[in-house]
C-alpha positions in Angstrom: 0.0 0.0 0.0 1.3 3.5 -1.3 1.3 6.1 1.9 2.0 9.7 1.2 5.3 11.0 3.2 4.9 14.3 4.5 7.3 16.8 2.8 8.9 19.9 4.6 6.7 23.0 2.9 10.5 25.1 3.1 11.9 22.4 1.0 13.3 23.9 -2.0 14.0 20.8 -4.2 11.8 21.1 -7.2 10.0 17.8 -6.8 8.9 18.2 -3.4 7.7 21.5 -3.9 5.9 20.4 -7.0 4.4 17.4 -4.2 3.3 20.4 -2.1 1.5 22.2 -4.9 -0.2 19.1 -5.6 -1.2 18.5 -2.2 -2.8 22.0 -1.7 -4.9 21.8 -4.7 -6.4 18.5 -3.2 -5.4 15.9 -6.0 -5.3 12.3 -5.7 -2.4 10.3 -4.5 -2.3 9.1 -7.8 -2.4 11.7 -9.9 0.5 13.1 -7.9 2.6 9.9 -8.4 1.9 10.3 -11.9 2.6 14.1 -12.6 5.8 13.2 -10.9 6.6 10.0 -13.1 6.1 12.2 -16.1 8.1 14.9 -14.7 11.1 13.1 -14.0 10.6 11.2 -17.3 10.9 14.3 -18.7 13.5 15.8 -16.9 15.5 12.6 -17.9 15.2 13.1 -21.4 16.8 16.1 -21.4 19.8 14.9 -20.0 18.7 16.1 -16.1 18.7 19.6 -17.0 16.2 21.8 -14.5 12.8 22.0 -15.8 12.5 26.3 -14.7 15.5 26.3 -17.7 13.6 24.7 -20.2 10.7 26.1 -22.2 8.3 25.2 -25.0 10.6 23.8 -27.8 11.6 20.9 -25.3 8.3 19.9 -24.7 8.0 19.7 -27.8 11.0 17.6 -28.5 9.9 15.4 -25.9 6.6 14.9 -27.2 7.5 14.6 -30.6 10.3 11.9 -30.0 8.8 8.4 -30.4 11.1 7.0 -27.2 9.6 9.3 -24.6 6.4 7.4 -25.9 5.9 4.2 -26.9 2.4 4.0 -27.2 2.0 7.2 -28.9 0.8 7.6 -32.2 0.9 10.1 -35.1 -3.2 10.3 -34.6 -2.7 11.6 -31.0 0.0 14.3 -32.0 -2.5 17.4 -32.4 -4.3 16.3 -29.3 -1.0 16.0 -27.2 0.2 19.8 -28.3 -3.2 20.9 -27.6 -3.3 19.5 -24.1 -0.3 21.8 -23.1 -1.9 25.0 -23.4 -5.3 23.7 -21.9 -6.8 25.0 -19.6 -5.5 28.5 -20.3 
């Protein structure tokens, strides 16, 4: 059984204070372990660099790139970009 671990709210590592953020708008358990799975998948692609230093054009690298997806298919592309500026 998962069980959330309590997180210090003066923590300044960008996961945790991503976990906090999370927390306080009241979403599930699992959607925060999956935000975060995407996150640091995403954060791995681009070779660890700090997500605050990165902008559009590598999410779209990431999205476009057919490893960071396996089940992803040409079809979904337009949906995918879409979903990034939604809601506004």
């Amino acid at each position: 059984m998962d069980i959330r671990t309590a997180i210090s709210p003066q923590s300044t590592r960008f996961l945790d204070r991503l976990r906090n953020l999370i927390r306080l708008r009241g979403l599930a358990y699992k959607t925060e372990k999956t935000y975060v799975f995407w996150i640091k998948r995403f954060i791995r692609f681009h070779g660890r660099k700090h997500p605050e230093t990165m902008g559009s054009a590598e999410v779209e690298a990431f999205l476009s790139h057919p490893r960071s997806c396996p089940w992803y298919s040409v079809r979904m592309k337009p949906f995918s970009r879409a979903r990034l500026f939604w809601p506004p």
